[in-house]
N, C-alpha and C positions, 0 to 999 in steps of 0.2 A: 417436512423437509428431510428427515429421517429415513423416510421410507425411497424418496428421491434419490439420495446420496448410495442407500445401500445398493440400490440398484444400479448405478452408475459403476461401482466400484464392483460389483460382479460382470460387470460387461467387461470392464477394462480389465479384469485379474482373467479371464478365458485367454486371449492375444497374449497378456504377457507369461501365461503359462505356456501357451505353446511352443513364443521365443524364449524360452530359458526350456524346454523339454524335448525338441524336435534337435537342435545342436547337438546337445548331450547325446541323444540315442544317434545321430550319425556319425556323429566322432566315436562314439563305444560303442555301436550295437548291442548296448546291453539296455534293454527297458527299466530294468529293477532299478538302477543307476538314475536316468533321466526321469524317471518319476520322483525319487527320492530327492535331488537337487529342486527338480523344481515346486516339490513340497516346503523342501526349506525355504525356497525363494518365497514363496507365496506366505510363510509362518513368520516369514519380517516383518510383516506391514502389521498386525495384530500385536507382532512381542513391544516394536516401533508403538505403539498405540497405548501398548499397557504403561511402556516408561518413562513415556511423555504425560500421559495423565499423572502418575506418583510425581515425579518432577517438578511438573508447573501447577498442579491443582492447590499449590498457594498461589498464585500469582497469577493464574488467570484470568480475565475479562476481555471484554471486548476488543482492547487497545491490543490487546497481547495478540488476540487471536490476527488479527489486523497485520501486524507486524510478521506475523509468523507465516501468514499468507504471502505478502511482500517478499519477504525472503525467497519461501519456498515456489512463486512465479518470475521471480528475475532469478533465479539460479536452472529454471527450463529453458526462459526466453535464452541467455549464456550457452545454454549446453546448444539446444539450437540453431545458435548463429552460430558458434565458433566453432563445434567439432561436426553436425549432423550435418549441411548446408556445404560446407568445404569436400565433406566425402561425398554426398551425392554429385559435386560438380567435378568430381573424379573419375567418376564413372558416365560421366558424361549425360547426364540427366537434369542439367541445371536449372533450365525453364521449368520445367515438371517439378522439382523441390521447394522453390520460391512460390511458386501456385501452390502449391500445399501448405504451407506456414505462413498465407499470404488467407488463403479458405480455413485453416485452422484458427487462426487470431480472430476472424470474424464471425465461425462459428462459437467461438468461447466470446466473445463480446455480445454476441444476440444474445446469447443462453443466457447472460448475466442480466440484459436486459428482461428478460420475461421472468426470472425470480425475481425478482426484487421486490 
């Protein structure tokens, strides 16, 4: 499972380097800049990792982790529907954005079926 997850999490850290690095260098034309931000971007998710482990590693288990997933999947589903879904029907693509988080929930509900 370990070796599953790392891998998932370097697919997705590629895309969201590019969005937090590709901005940066067109708004500054500076590369040294947009590299550097999106170094810190990407030095979150491990510092995030280190201080949640000191943290909760009294009070971990199952139920915790449970909860913690809970959380951290209805605060997407949220961001989702209320801010991502309003601006694509803004731009006039609304059909197209509901198919997508429509193919995405079922892509993440299969997946969950085949770990299990």
């Amino acid at each position: 499972m370990g070796i599953a997850i790392t891998i998932a999490i370097a697919i997705h850290n590629i895309p969201e380097g590019i969005a937090v690095s590709v901005p940066i260098y067109c708004a500054t034309g500076n590369r040294k800049k947009a590299l550097v931000y999106s170094f810190l971007s990407g030095l979150s998710e491990p510092l995030g990792a280190l201080l949640a482990y000191i943290f909760l590693m009294p009070i971990i288990s199952d139920q915790v982790f449970g909860i913690m997933f809970a959380l951290v999947a209805g605060i997407m589903v949220f961001i989702s529907l209320d801010e991502l879904l309003p601006s694509a029907r803004e731009y006039g693509e609304a059909h197209i954005s509901t198919y997508g988080l429509v193919a995405g929930m079922a892509v993440m509900g299969i997946s969950m079926l085949l770990f299990l």
